[in-house]
N, C-alpha and C positions, 0 to 999 in steps of 0.2 A: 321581349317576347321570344327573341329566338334563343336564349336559354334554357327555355322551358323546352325548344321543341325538341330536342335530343333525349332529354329524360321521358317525355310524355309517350316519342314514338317505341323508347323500347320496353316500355312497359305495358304500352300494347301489344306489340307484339308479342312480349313474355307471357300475357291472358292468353292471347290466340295456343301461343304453340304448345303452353305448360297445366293453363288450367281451366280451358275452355272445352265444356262434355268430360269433363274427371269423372262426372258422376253420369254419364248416360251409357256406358255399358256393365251391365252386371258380372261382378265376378269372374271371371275366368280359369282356365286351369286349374291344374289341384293345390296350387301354394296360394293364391290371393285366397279363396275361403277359408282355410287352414289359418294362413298368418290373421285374418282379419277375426278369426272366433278369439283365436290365443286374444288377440286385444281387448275384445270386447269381454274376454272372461276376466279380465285382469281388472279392467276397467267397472264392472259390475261387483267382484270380489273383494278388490282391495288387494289382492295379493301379486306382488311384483317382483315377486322372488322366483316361483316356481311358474313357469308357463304351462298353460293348461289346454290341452286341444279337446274340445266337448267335456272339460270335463276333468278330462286325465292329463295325470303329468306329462311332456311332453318337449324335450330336449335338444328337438335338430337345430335351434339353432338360439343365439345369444338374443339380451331383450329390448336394444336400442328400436328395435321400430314397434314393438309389442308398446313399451311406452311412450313412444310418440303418439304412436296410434290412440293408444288410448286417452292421453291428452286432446289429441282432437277429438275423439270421439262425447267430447263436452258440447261440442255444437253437435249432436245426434250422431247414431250408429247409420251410417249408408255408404254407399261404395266410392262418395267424395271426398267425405273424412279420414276413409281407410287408405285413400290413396295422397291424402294432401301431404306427410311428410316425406313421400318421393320426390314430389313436384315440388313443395318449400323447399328442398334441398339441392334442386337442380338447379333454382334462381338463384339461391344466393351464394353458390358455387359460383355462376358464370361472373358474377361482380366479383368475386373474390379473382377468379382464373385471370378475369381483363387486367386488372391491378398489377398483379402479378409477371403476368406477361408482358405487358406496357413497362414497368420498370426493368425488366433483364432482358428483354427481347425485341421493344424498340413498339410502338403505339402501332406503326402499319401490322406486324406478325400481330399482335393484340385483337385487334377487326377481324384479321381473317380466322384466328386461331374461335374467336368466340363463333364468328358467322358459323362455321362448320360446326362446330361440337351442337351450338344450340339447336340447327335443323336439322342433323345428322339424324335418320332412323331409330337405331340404336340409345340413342341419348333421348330421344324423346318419347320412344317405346316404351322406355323403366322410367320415366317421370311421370308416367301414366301406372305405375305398377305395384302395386299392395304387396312389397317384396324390401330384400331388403339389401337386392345389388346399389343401386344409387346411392343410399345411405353410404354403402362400403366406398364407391368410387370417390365420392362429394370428398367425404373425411380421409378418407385415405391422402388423395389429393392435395387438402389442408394443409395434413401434416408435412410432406413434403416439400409445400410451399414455404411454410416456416424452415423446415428445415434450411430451407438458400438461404433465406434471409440471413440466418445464423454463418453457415457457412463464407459465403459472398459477400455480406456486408459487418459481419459482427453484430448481431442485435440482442442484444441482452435477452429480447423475450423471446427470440427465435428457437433455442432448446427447449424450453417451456410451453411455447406452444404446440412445437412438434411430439412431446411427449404425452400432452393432453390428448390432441386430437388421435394420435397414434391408437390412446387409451379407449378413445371413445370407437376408433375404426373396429379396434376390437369387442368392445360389445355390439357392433354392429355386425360382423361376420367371424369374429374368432378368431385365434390365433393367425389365420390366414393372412389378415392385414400386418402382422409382425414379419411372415415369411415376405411377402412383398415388399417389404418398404426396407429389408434388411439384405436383402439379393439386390437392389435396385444400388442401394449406398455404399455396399460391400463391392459392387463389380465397380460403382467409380471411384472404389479408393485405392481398387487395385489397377487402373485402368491410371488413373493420379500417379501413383509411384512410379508407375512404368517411364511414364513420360519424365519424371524428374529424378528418375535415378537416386533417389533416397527417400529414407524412413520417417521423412516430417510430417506425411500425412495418416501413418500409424498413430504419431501422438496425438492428432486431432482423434481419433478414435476410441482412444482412452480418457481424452479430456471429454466425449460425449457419454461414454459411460462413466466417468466418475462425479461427472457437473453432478448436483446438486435439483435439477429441471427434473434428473429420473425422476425422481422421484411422484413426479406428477402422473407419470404413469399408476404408479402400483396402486395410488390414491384414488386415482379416476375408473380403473380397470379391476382389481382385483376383489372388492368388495361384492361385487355381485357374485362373481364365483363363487366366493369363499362362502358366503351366504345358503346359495344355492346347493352346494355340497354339503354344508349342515344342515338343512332340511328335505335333502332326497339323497346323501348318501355317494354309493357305490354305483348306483344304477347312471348316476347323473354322470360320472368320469365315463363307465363305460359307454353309453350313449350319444354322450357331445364330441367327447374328445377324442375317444377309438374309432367308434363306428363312422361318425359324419365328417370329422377331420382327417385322420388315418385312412382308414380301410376307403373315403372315400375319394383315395386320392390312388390304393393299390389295387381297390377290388371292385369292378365292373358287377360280377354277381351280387355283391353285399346291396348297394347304392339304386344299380338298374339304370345306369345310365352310360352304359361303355359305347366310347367312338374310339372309329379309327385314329391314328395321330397327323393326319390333313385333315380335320375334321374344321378345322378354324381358319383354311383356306378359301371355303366360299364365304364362310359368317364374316368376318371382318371387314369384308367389301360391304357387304348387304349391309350390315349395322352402319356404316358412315355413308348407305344411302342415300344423298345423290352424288355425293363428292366420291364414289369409289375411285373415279380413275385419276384423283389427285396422290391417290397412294403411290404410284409410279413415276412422283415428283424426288423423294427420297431414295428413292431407289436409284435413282438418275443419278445423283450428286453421290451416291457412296458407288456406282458404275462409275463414272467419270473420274471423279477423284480417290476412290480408293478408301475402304474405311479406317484406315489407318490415317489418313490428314481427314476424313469427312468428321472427326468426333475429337479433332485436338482440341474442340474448344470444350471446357469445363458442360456450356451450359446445353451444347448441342448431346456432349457426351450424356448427359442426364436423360435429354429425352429420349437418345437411343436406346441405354439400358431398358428407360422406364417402359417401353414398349417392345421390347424384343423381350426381357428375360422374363415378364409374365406369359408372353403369349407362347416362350417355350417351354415355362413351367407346365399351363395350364393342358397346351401340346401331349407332355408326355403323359401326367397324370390320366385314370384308366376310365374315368367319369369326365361326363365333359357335357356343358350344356351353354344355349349364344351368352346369357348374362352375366360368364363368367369374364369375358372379354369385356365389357362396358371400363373397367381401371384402366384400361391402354386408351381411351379415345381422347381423353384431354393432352396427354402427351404428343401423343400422334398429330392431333389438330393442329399443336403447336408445331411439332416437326415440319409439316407440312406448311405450314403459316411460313414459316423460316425458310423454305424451300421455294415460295415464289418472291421469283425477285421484281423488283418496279420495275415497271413500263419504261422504257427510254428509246426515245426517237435518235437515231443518227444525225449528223452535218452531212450535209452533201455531199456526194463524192466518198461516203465512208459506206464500205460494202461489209455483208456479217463476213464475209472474213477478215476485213482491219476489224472488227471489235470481237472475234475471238482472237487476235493475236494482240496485243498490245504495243510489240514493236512494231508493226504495222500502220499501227496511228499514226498522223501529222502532229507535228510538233506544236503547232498553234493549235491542236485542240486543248484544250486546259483538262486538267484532271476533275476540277468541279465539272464539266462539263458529262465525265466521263463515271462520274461517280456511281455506282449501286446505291446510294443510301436517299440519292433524294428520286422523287416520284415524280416529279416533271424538271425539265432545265432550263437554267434561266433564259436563255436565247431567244429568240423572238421566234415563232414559230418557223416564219417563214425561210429561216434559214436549217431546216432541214426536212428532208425533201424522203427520208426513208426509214420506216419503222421495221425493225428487229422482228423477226420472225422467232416465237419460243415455244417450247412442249408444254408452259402453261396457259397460254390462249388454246388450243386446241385439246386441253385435259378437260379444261372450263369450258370449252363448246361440248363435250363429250358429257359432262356433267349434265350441263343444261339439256341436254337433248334425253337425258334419262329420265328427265319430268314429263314427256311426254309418255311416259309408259303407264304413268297414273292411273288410267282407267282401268289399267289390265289388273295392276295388284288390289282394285277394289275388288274387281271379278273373284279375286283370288283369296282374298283376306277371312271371310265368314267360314270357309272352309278351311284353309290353314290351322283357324283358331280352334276350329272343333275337330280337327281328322286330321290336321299337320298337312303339310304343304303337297309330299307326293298325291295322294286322296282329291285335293281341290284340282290340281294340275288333272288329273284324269278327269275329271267331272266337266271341267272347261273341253277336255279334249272330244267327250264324248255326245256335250250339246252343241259343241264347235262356237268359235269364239264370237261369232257377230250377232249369233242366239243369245249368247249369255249377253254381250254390251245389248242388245236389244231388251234384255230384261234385266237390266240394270238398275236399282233403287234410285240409282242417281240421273236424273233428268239430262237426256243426251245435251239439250239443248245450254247446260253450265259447261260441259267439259270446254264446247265454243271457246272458252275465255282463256282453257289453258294453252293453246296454239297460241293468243295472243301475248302473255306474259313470259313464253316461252322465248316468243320473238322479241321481247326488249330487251331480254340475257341478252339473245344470241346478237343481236347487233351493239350493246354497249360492249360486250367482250369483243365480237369482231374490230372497235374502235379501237381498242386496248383500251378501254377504261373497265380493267379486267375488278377491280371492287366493286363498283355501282352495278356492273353486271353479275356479280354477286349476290348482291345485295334484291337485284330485282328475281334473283332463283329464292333467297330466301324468302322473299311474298308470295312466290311460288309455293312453297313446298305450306308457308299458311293456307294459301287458299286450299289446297290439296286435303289438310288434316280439318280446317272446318268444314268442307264439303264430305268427307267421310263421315263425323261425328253427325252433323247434321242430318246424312239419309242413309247414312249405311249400321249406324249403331242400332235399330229394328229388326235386320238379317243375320247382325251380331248375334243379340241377344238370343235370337230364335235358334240359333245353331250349335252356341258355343258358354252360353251362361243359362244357370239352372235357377236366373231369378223368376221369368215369367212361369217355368212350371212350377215351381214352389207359391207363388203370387195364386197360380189355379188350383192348387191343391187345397189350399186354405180357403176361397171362396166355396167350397162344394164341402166343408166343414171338417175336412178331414185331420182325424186330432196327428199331430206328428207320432206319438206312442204307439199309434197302430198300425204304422206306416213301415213298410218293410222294402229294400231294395231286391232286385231280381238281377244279374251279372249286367249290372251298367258301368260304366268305364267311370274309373275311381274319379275323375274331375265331375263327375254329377253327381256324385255320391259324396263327396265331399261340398259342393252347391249346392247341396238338398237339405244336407246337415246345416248348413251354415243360417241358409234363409229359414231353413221351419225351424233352428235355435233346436236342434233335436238331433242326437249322432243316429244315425237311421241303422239298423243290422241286416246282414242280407239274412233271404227267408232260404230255407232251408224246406222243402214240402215232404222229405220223408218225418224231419221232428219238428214241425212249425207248431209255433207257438200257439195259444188259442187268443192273447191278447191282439194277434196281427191280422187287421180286418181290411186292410190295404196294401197291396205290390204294385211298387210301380218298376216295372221288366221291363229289357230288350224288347225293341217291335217285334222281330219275328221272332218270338218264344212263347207258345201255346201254353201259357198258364192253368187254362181251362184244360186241358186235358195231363197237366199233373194233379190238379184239383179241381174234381168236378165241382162244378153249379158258379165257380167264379164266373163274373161278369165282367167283361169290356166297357169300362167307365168313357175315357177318353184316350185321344192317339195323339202323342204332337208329333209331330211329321219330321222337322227340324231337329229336334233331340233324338230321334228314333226310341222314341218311349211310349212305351203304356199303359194305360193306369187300373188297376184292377183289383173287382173291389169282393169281398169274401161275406160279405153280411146278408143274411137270409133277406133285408126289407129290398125292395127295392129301389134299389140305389140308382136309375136314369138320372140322367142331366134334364131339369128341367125345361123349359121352352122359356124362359127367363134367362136361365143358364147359357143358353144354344146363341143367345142374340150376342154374350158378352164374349164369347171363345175369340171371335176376332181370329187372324194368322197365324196365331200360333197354337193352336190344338184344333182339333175339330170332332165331334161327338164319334163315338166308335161305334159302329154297324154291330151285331150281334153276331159271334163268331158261330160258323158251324164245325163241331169236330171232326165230323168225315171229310173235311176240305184240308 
């Protein structure tokens, strides 16, 4: 029985944290509608060559999740299937990553490297996400896994695989995954020779581009291009590969998305939210010793590059947005993983300054005694009398104490998603904060439980049984993500996804063809398109159309007094939208209609124009 129970529990928890509510909030932002039509047109067409946004060709990005997508989308078109090749990909990553890391980095680094990546923010944010960072992280990741094998042990398939999955990272995100995975192997081969003072690991370099494995690349990866540029040409180079690769790596104006270059100074904490203040585990060990002996090892050198030299590429680059950072977190986990060292109790009489000197120990202590590698020692307990005081008990107390803030990013989260963070932070500030937890979706009386699971962290890590205290943050942070999904996916939806006004537009029979957008912010103009299956154009009231018998505008923009005799249909409060309708019948919401509006709309008053 009890080898089932290790398989059974983390398969539970892999539902809880990866695909439990996939499908309870609608769409979001402007790329989950966008990616999710592309599939559904591909899927509906037949055509897998040219992606199609509403319609029309459409190039920003390569078509590994347009075809997954659409593969699922065999069990129905809805916002579960459009997100389940994120979430497929984050599972069976993390069985791959544990493998991986248990054979070159020892089973304890393995535990902690999975525990963190898999509740990390950030990792679980884009497992939830109709995008197609994850894909890039998962495969990217892959390949490089093979890649050691080949390196570190010799495996015949390990070029082979690394050149597939390489293949495939790039139809996942483009050439991008070649810049990564090629700055990453390029700085340890320079960082290799250094240390051994000759040219032996150039020729591994040439034996990796002349093996026979390329080949797997060109096989797996360039078909679709090639494809692609025979049936759209000129447009399709300049659109993919200048505009979205190039220009958006030099041009802030082209893209529309320029940061500062500390721009991934606060993201990177927030994204391996809750474990942020384990980052300063690494930090410690290349302070201490210097990174010049912190990365002599082959395998630590890997994860350093693997997490510094993207998160300086992505740094200088002139566009920059948090899901570009998602590639460094499996590395980083592990660095980090690597970085707490076991628990070890003293012998009596031995103070932390004999066990940071080593000549300082008694001689009858034995070196098994004194080892790093095992997690408890053999001695009888009673024979030692004092535990080690370390910066990773009190990183982990810090850790766990960030779960208690739970409540506040609920407060915070419905407006983040539709108005971005500064926006929600003023709106908390302006109802002041015990108003908003007072009108909280989430019933004051669950949070109760997070004080208590907070406190078995905090006292199993106070014991140093720094894993199991861990491990009780990781039920943490589940209970945390089904208590959102559960009563906060309603105030989602109302704020930040254009399913329910799309859902209301079509009960009140409004055909999508005559539906015209009024300057609403492109994430609901592109949720509007997506749900009424219809690219909506905005209206224009000096040469409007005569087939556009419905605007649905910005709240405060008087429709009626650019065109008279329009009518104020309905208002959703939540989207700041309203719906407005041009046809001479009278078009009222019925008293049928009025019962079903429910939260998220509510019948619009009759506007006067002298107001």
């Amino acid at each position: 029985m009890r080898i089932f129970f290790r398989p059974v529990l983390y398969g539970v928890c892999a539902w809880f944290l990866f695909f439990y509510g996939l499908g309870a909030l609608g769409l979001v932002g402007p790329d989950e509608p966008r990616y999710a039509d592309v599939a559904r047109r591909m899927f509906l067409a037949g055509d897998y060559i040219t992606p199609r946004l509403f319609g029309e060709p459409w190039f920003e990005k390569p078509p590994l999740y347009y075809w997954l997508a659409a593969l699922s989308f065999q069990l129905g078109v809805n916002e579960f299937t459009a997100r389940l090749p994120s979430a497929l990909s984050a599972v069976l990553f993390l069985g791959l990553w544990y493998w991986f890391a248990a054979r070159f980095y020892g089973e304890r680094a393995a535990r902690w490297s999975c525990l963190i990546l898999a509740t990390s923010a950030g990792y679980i944010g884009f497992s939830h996400a109709a995008a197609m960072d994850m894909l890039l992280t998962t495969t990217l990741g892959a390949a490089l896994v093979f890649y050691c094998l080949w390196e570190w042990e010799g495996s015949r398939f390990g070029l082979a695989g690394f050149y597939t999955l390489l293949a495939v990272a790039t139809l996942a995100k483009g050439p991008l995954a070649v810049a990564l995975a090629g700055m990453v192997l390029l700085a340890r081969l320079i960082h290799s020779r250094d240390l051994n003072r000759h040219s032996r690991d150039w020729g591994r370099l040439l034996r990796m581009i002349r093996h026979p494995a390329i080949l797997c690349f060109f096989v797996v990866a360039v078909p679709w291009y090639a494809l692609c540029y025979a049936a759209n040409g000129y447009p399709f180079i300049e659109e993919f590969f200048i505009r979205h690769n190039l220009q958006r790596l030099t041009s802030g104006a082209v893209i529309g998305h320029p940061q500062p270059f500390w721009f991934y100074l606060p993201v990177l904490p927030a994204a391996l939210f809750p474990w942020s203040p384990l980052l300063l585990l690494p930090l410690f060990a290349l302070a201490r010793q210097g990174i010049g002996d912190s990365i002599k090892s082959a395998r630590v050198s890997l994860l350093f590059y693997w997490t510094l030299l993207p998160l300086l590429f992505f740094s200088l680059a002139e566009n920059k947005l948090p899901g570009y950072l998602l590639p460094l977190l499996p590395p980083l986990s592990l660095w980090i993983a690597t970085s707490i060292r076991p628990a070890r109790t003293t012998p009596a009489g031995i103070t932390p300054e004999h066990m940071a000197s080593p000549d300082m120990v008694p001689e009858d202590i034995t070196q098994e005694h004194m080892s790093p590698e095992k997690e408890t020692i053999a001695a009888p307990q009673s024979e030692y009398t004092h535990r080690t005081r370390r910066p990773e008990k009190i990183l982990l107390l810090m850790s766990a104490s960030l779960l208690l803030l739970a409540p506040c990013i609920v407060l915070l989260l419905p407006g983040a998603l539709s108005a971005g963070l500064g926006s929600a932070l003023a709106e908390i500030s302006s109802t002041g904060l015990w108003n908003a937890l007072s009108a909280s979706p989430v019933p004051a009386r669950l949070w109760l439980a997070l004080p208590a699971l907070a406190a078995i962290s905090f006292y199993l890590i106070w014991k140093g049984k720094l894993l199991p205290g861990a491990g009780a943050m990781a039920l943490t942070v589940i209970f945390c993500i089904a208590t959102i999904l559960a009563y906060l996916s309603p105030a989602i939806n109302r704020v930040a996804s254009s399913r329910n006004v799309a859902a209301r537009i079509e009960t009140l029979g409004v055909h999508p063809a005559r539906l015209a957008t009024f300057y609403l912010h492109r994430n609901q103009v592109y949720g509007l398109s997506f749900y009424l299956n219809q690219p909506l154009v905005e209206w224009n009231p000096d040469t409007a159309a005569q087939s556009i018998s419905y605007v649905a505008a910005r709240q405060d923009l008087a429709v009626d007094e650019l065109r008279p005799g329009a009518r104020s249909l309905i208002l959703f409060p939540g989207q700041n939208l309203r719906l407005w309708s041009f046809d001479g019948i009278d078009a009222t919401v019925n008293s049928e209609d009025s019962e079903q509006l429910g939260e998220d709309s509510e019948v619009a008053a009759p506007r006067n124009p002298a107001n």
